[in-house]
Each structure stands twice: as structure tokens, then as C-alpha cells.
C-alpha positions as CSV (number, residue, x, y, z in Angstrom):
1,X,-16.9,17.6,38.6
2,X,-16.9,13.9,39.0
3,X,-19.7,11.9,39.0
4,X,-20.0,8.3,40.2
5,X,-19.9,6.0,37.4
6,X,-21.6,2.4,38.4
7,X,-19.1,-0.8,36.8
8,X,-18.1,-3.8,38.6
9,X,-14.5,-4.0,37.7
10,X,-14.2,-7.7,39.3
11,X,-16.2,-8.6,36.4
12,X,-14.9,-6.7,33.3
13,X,-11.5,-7.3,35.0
14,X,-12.0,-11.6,34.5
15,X,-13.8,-10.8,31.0
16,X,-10.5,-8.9,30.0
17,X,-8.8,-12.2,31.1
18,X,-10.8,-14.7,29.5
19,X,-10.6,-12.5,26.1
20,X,-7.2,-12.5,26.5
21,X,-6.9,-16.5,26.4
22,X,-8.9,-16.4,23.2
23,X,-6.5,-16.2,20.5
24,X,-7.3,-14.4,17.6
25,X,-4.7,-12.9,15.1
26,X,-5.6,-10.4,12.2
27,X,-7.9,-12.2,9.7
28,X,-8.8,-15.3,12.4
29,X,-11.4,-13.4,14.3
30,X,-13.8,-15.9,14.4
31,X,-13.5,-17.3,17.9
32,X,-13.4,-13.9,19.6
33,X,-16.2,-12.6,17.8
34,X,-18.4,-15.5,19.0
35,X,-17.0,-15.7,22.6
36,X,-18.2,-11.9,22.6
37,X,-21.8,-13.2,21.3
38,X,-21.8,-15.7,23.7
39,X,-21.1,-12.9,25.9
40,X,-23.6,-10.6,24.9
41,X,-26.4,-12.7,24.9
42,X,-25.8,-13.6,28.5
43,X,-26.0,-10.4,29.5
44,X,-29.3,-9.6,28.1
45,X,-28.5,-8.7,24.5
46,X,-31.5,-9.9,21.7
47,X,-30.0,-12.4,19.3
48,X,-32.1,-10.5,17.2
49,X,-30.1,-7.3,17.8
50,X,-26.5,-9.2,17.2
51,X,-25.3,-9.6,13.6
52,X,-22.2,-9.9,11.4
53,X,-21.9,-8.0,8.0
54,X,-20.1,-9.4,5.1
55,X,-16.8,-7.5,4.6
56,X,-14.8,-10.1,4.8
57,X,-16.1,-10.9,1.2
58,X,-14.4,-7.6,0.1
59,X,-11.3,-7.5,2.0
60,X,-8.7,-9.0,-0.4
61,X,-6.9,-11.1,2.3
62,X,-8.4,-14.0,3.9
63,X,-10.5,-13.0,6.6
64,X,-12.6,-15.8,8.3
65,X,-15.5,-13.7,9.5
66,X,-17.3,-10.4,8.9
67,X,-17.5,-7.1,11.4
68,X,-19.7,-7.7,14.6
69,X,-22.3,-5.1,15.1
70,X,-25.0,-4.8,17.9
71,X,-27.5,-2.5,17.8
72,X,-29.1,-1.4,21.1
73,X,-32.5,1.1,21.4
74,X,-31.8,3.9,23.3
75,X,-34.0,4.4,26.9
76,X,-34.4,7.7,26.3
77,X,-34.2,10.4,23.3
78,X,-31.3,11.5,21.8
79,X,-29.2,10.8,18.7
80,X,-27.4,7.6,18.4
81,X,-23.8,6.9,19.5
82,X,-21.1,4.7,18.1
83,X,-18.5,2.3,19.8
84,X,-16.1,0.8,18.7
85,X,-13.0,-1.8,18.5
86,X,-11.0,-4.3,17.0
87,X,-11.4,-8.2,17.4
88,X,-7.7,-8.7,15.7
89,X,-4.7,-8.9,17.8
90,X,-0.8,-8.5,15.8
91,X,0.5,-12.4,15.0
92,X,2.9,-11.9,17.4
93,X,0.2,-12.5,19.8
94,X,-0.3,-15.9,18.8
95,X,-0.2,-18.8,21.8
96,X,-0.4,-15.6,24.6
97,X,-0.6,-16.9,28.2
98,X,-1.8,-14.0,30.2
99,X,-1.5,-13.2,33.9
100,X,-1.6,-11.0,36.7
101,X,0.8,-9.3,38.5
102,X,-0.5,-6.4,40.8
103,X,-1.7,-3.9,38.5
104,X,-0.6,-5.2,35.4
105,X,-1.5,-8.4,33.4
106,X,1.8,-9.5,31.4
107,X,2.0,-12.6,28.9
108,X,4.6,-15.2,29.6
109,X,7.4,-13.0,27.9
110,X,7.6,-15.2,24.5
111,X,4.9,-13.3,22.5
112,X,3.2,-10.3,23.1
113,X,-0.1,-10.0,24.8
114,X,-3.1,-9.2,22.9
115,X,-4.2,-5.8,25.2
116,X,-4.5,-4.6,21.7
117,X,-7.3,-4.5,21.5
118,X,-8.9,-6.9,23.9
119,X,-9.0,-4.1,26.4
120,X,-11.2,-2.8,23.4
121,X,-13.4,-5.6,23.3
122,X,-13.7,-6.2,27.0
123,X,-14.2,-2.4,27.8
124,X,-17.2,-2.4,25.1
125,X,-18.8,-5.7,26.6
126,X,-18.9,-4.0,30.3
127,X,-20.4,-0.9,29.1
128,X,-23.4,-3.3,27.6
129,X,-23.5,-5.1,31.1
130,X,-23.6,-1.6,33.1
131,X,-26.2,-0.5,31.4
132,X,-28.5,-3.0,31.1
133,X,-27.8,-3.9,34.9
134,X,-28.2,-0.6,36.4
135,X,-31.0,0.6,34.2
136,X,-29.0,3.4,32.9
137,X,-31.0,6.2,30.2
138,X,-29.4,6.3,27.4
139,X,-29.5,6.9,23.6
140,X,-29.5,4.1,20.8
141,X,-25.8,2.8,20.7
142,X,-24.3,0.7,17.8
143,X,-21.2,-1.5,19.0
144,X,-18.7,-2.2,16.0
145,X,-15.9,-5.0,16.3
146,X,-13.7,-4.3,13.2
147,X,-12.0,-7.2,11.5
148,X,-8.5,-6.8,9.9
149,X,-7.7,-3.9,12.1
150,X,-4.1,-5.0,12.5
151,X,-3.0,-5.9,8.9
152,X,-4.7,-2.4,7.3
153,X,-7.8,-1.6,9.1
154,X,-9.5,-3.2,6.7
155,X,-13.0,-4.2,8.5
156,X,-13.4,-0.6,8.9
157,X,-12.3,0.0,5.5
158,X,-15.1,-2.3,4.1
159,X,-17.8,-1.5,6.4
160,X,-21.3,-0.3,4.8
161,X,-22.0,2.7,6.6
162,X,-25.9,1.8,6.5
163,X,-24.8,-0.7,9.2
164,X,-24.0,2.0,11.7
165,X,-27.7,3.2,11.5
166,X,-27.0,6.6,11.4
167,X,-24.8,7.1,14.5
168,X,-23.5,10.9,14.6
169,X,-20.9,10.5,16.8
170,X,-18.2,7.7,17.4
171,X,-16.1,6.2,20.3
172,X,-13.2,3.9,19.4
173,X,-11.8,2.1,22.6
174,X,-8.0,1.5,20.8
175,X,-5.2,3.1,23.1
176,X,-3.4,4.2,26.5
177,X,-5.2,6.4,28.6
178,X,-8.8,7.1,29.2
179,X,-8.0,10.7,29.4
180,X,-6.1,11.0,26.7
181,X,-8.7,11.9,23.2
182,X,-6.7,11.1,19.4
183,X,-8.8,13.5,17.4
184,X,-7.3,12.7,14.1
185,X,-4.9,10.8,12.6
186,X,-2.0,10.6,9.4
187,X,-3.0,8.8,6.2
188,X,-0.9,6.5,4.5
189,X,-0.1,5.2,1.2
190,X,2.2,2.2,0.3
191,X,4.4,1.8,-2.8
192,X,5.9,-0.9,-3.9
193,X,8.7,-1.5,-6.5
194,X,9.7,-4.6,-8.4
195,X,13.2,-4.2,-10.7
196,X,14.3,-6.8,-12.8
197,X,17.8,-6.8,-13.8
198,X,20.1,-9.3,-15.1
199,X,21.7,-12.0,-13.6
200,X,25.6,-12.6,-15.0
201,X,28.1,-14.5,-13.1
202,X,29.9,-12.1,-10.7
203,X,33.4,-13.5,-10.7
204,X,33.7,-14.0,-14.5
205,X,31.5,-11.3,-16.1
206,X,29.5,-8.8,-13.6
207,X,29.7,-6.3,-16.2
208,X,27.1,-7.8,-18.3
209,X,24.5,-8.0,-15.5
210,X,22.6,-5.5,-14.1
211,X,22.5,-5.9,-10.5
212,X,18.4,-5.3,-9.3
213,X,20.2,-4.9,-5.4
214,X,22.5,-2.2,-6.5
215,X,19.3,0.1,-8.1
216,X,17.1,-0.8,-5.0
217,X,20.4,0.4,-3.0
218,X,20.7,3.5,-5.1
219,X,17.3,4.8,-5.1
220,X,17.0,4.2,-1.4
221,X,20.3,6.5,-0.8
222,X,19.0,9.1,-3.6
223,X,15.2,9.4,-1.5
224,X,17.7,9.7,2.0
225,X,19.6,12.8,-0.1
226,X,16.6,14.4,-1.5
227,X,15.0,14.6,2.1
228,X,12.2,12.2,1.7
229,X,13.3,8.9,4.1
230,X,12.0,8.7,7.6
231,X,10.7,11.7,9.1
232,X,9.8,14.1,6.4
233,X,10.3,17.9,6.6
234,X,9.4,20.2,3.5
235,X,8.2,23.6,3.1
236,X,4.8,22.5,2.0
237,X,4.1,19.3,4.3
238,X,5.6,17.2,6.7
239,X,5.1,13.6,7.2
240,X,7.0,10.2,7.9
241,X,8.5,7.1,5.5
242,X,9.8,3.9,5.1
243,X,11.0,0.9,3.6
244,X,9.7,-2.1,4.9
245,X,10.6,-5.1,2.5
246,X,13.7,-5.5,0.6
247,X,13.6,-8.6,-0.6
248,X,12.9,-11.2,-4.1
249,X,10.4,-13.1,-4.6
250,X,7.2,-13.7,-2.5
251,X,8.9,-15.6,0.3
252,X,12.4,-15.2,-0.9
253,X,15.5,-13.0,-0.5
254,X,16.2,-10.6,-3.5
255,X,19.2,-12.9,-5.2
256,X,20.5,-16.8,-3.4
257,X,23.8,-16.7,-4.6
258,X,27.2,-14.7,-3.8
259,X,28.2,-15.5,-7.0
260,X,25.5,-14.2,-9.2
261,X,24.2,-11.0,-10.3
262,X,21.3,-10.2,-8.2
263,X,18.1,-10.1,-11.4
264,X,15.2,-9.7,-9.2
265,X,14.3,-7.0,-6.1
266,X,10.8,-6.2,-4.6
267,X,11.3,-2.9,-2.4
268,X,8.0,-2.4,-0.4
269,X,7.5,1.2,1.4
270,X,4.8,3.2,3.1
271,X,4.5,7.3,3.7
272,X,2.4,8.9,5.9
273,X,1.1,12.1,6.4
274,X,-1.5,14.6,7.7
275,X,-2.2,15.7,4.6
276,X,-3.0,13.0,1.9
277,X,-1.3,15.5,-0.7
278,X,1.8,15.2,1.0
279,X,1.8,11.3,1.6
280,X,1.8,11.7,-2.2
281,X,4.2,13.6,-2.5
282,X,6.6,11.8,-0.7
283,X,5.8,8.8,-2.4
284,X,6.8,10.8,-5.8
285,X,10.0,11.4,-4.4
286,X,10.6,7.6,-4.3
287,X,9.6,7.2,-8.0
288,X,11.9,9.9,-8.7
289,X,14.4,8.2,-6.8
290,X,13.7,5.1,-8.4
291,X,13.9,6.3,-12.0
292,X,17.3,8.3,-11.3
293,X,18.9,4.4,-9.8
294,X,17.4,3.1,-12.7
295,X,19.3,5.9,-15.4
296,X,22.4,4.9,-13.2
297,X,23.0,1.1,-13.2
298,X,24.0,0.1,-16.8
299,X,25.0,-2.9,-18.2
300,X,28.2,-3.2,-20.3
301,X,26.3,-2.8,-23.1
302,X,24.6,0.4,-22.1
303,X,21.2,-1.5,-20.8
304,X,19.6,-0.9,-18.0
305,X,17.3,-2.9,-15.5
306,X,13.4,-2.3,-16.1
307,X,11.9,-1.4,-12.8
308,X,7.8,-0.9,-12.4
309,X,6.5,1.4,-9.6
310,X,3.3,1.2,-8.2
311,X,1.3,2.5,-5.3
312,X,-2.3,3.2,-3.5
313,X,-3.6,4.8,-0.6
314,X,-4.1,2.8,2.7
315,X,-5.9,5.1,4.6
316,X,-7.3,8.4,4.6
317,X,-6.1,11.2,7.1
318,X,-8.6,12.8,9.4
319,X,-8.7,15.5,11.5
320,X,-11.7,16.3,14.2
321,X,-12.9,19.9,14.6
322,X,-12.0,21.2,17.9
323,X,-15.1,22.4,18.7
324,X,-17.1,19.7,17.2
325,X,-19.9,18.1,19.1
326,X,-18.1,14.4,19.4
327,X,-14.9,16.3,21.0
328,X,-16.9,18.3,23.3
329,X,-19.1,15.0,24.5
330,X,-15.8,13.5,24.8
331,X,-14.1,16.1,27.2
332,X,-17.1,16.6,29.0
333,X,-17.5,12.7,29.9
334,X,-13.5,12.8,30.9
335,X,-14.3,15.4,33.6
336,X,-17.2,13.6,34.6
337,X,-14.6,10.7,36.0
338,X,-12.3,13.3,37.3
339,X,-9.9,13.2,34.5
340,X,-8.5,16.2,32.6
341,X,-9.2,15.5,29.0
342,X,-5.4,16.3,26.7
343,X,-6.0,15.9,22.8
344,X,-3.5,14.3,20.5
345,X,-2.8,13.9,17.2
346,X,-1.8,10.0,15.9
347,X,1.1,9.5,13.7
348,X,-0.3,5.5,13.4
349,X,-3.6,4.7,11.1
350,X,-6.6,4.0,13.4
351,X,-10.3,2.6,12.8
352,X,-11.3,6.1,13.2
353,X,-9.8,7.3,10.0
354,X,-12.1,5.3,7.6
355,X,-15.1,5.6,10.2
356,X,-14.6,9.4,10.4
357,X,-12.6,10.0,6.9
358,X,-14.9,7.5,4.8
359,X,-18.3,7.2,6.6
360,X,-19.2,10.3,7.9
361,X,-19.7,9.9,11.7
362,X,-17.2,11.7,13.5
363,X,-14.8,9.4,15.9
364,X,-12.3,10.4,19.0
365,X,-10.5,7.9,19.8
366,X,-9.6,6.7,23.7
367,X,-8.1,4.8,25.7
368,X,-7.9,1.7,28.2
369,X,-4.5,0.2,29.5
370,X,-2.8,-1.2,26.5
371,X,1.4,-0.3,26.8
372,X,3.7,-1.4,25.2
373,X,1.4,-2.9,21.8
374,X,3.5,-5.1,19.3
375,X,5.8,-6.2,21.5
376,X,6.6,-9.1,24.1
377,X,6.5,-6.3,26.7
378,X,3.1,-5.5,26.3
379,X,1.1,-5.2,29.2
380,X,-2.7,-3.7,30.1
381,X,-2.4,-1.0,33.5
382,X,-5.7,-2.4,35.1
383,X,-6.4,1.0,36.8
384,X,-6.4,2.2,33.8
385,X,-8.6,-0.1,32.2
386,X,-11.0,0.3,34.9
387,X,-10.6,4.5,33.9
388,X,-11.3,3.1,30.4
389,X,-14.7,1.2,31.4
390,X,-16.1,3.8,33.0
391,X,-15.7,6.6,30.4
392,X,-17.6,4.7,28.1
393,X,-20.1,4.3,30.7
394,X,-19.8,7.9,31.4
395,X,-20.3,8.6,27.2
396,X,-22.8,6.8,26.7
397,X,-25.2,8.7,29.6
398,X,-24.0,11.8,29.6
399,X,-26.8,14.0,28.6
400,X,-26.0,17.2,26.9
């Protein structure tokens, strides 16, 4: 049965909007992490209780600031909850000029929007307010705001788990509908491969080159034959792949001349799977399609291109127990707005699966209005937002 669930939407509603106008793409967080602590502390939060950790020192991409993390005491017993989100909009966000129509904020149509994940953000921010405001009981919380999220979740990835104060179950605020509870996720690995060739001029003597496209072409036709390009069917495992990069050197096509043997290829690929086994083994099947290009492109004089494979995990997979204690919180405080709770499986990486999959407190993942992410279509449903908002309310005081 529903319950009412006290939130001024007004509010969170113009906070959305003003975190919106803050631009902040992957690995420039800086600005939106301190227009949230500027936030926080107006509402009542300690300084004392606001802090950044230092991942940004270990995440091996330029990242101006650490992961935010507030720690609220709890009002009354009860073990300590996580929530959590991601500062970091996609660079396609970049210069976003939000504003309402109806239901729906929309950007301008030349960039995307930045609902993902400042509905995140702004839903976390109103949960703090409602509480504080109405005097609502509730246990100790920890709020994270991840860093890096967008370019390989990499605040979460780098996150001490000490920081989350021994939080035993988790929230992440990173999706569509309120109702709807991701409860585990693929992992991914990427490979990458470089092959150098030998460059020849094509109209007097191609046979004494050794064309770098033509193996990169090869091997990706040999993985498409040997059923291990896009989605991914096998007897043991199923999963997902793809290549993302074709190209040269950093910033550079692979070859800049018609009339040259192409020397030098960097292919760039991911797979993904529920299992990390299989993401694995997918990513063998490249290698092997890689090495069987390789035996097949020969120079004149029998040579043959050297080509160097390499590849690492992203992320791990995760998977929630059904009857878990964060799952059953989670569907409990979904009926408690008068939602029926639906659980889904993600084929896309999420904060969860290093939060859950590396640090040990379970996360379900929910939603808060973002449609359409990554593209200039994207738009936040405000009812749904509002849905979003009070679910975390309803989480956080939900007593057991």
C-alpha cells in the first residue's frame, strides 16, 4: 500500500535545472561537485560531514577532482544505507541549454542534455533536504558522487571502500523508471590491437607491402564467421561485441594516402558478458581471428605483418540475489509509492558493478526520468523524476 512520501517537487524540480546549466563532462567534475556542496551545506549538511577522496590520483586519465562523499548519522538504529550517482555527463553534453516543455525538459537540440546523471545528483540532494526538513528517522546514509562514470566508471572503480563506512546495502539513482530495479549487470573487457605492416607503393609494387588494413579487415570478417561479432550466442555463454576504433595513429586514420600500402592499424574492441569467463572468451576469438589475418596477408617475399594483441577487464559482472535483503528493501519501498517493482538485467556497465562486484555492499540500481541518454534527444520525464525523488525518500525510511 502506498504511503505518503513528503518532497517538494517545486524545489528538486529548479535544483534539477540549475544542475543541468552546470556543465560538467567526464573527468571535469569539479564545478558540479562544488555547486552540490554549496548545496548541501545550505540545506543543513556539516562541512564537517562533506569530503572528497582522492581517486582521481589513481584513475589513469585526467580527472580534476576526487568522488564526493557525505556521511549523514542516522536518527534512529539500523544499518547504514548507500546512495549513489555520477557527477559526469557524456562530452556530447558539453554547452547544454536546458528547458522546459510540459513534462519534459529538452536541451536546445544541438547536444544532448545531461539527465544523465543530473537527475542522479538532483534526486540525491532532495532526499538530503526531505529529510532534514521533515525530521524524518532514519538510519546512517553515505551519499557517493562517482567521478569518471561516463568514460569507464572509473570513480567507482578507484573508490576505497573504507569511505563507504560500512554501508550494507546500496542505491544508485542512474536510469528510467523509479519502478523499474537493475539487479545486475554484464562485465566487460576491451582489446585492442596494433599491426604493423609495410608500406610499398600501391600502383608500382603492392606486392612487397603488407597492407595493416587488409589484416584488420580479415580478422574482423574471420571473428563475424566464427560467431563472435555483435551479439554473441555459444553453447557455453552468451554475451555482446564490438569494434569501436579502426583507425592509425593516436588521432590519425590507419594509412593518408590512396597510393600507399596502408603500414600501421590500431583496431580497438570491447565484449561483454554476464559471465566474466565468457567476455574472455569472446575476446580469444578475436586473437584467434587476429592471428589467422595475420598467417594470411603475405608479402611477396613470404613476410607477414607483426601484429600485438592486448587486452584487460573494464568491469566486473554482477548479479544481485533475488531474495537478498537490498532487493527486498527495494521492492518494498516501490510499493510504498504505489509502484509495482519489475527487475531487470543491464547489458551496459553501471557504478553498481564495481560498488557491488568490487566492494562488497550490495547495489540495485533505479531510476529517475533520464530517456533517451547520449543523444541530442535526450530528455528527463519530470513525473518521473518526481517518482524518482520520492523512492529514495521512501528507502531511506522504510523500516524493516
Amino acid at each position: 500500500m502506498s504511503q505518503p512520501i513528503p518532497l517538494d517537487p517545486d524545489a528538486a524540480i529548479d535544483r534539477l535545472m540549475r544542475y543541468l546549466a552546470v556543465e560538467g563532462v567526464t573527468g571535469h567534475e569539479a564545478a558540479i561537485g562544488a555547486a552540490i556542496v554549496e548545496d548541501l551545506k545550505a540545506i543543513g549538511v556539516p562541512a564537517a560531514s562533506i569530503r572528497f577522496d582522492t581517486a582521481h590520483e589513481r584513475i589513469p586519465l585526467p580527472t580534476e577532482t576526487g568522488n564526493l562523499i557525505v556521511d549523514l548519522p542516522g536518527t534512529r538504529p539500523g544499518p547504514r544505507l548507500l546512495f549513489s550517482t555520477h557527477l559526469d555527463t557524456v562530452p556530447l553534453c558539453a554547452g547544454a541549454k536546458a528547458k522546459r516543455e510540459g513534462d519534459r525538459i529538452v536541451s536546445d537540440g544541438t547536444t544532448a542534455l545531461g539527465g544523465d546523471n543530473r537527475t542522479g545528483c538532483a534526486v540525491l540532494v532532495s532526499l538530503v533536504e526531505t529529510l532534514l526538513r521533515h525530521k524524518l528517522p532514519h538510519p546512517p546514509i553515505t551519499l557517493l558522487f562517482t567521478v569518471r562514470e561516463e568514460s569507464g566508471l572509473h570513480g567507482a572503480r578507484e573508490l576505497d571502500a573504507a569511505d563507504l563506512s560500512g554501508a550494507t546495502m546500496g542505491f544508485n539513482v542512474d536510469g528510467r523508471l523509479a519502478s523499474e530495479l537493475i539487479t545486475g549487470a554484464v562485465g566487460q573487457e576491451n582489446w585492442r590491437a596494433e599491426i604493423t605492416g609495410r608500406a610499398a607503393h600501391a600502383g608500382v609494387a603492392p606486392e612487397h607491402g603488407i597492407s595493416a588494413t587488409l589484416v584488420g579487415a580479415i580478422a574482423l570478417a574471420e571473428a563475424s564467421r566464427a560467431g563472435w561479432f555483435g551479439k554473441v550466442v555459444k553453447p557455453d555463454g552468451h554475451g555482446t561485441s564490438n569494434i569501436g576504433i579502426f583507425g592509425g595513429k593516436p588521432g590519425q586514420p590507419a594509412g593518408d594516402a590512396t597510393n600507399v600500402v596502408t603500414d600501421h592499424a590500431v583496431l580497438v574492441g570491447e565484449a561483454r558478458s554476464p559471465e566474466a569467463a565468457f567476455a574472455a572468451a569472446i575476446t580469444e576469438g578475436f586473437r584467434a581471428a587476429f592471428a589467422t589475418a595475420q598467417a594470411e596477408v603475405k608479402a611477396a617475399d613470404g613476410s607477414a605483418a607483426e601484429v600485438t594483441f592486448t587486452h584487460t577487464p573494464s568491469y566486473p559482472p554482477f548479479r544481485l540475489a533475488e531474495d537478498g535483503p537490498v532487493l527486498t528493501h527495494a521492492a518494498k519501498a516501490v510499493a510504498a509509492i504505489g509502484l509495482e517493482p519489475s527487475f531487470v538485467f543491464s547489458n551496459g556497465g553501471l557504478d553498481a558493478n564495481w560498488i557491488a562486484g568490487k566492494h562488497g555492499v550490495p547495489t540495485v540500481t533505479i531510476g529517475a526520468g533520464q530517456y533517451e541518454i547520449h543523444t541530442i534527444k535526450e530528455y528527463v520525464d519530470l513525473p518521473e523524476f518526481e517518482r524518482g525523488c520520492r523512492l529514495a525518500v521512501a528507502l531511506a525510511t522504510l523500516r524493516e
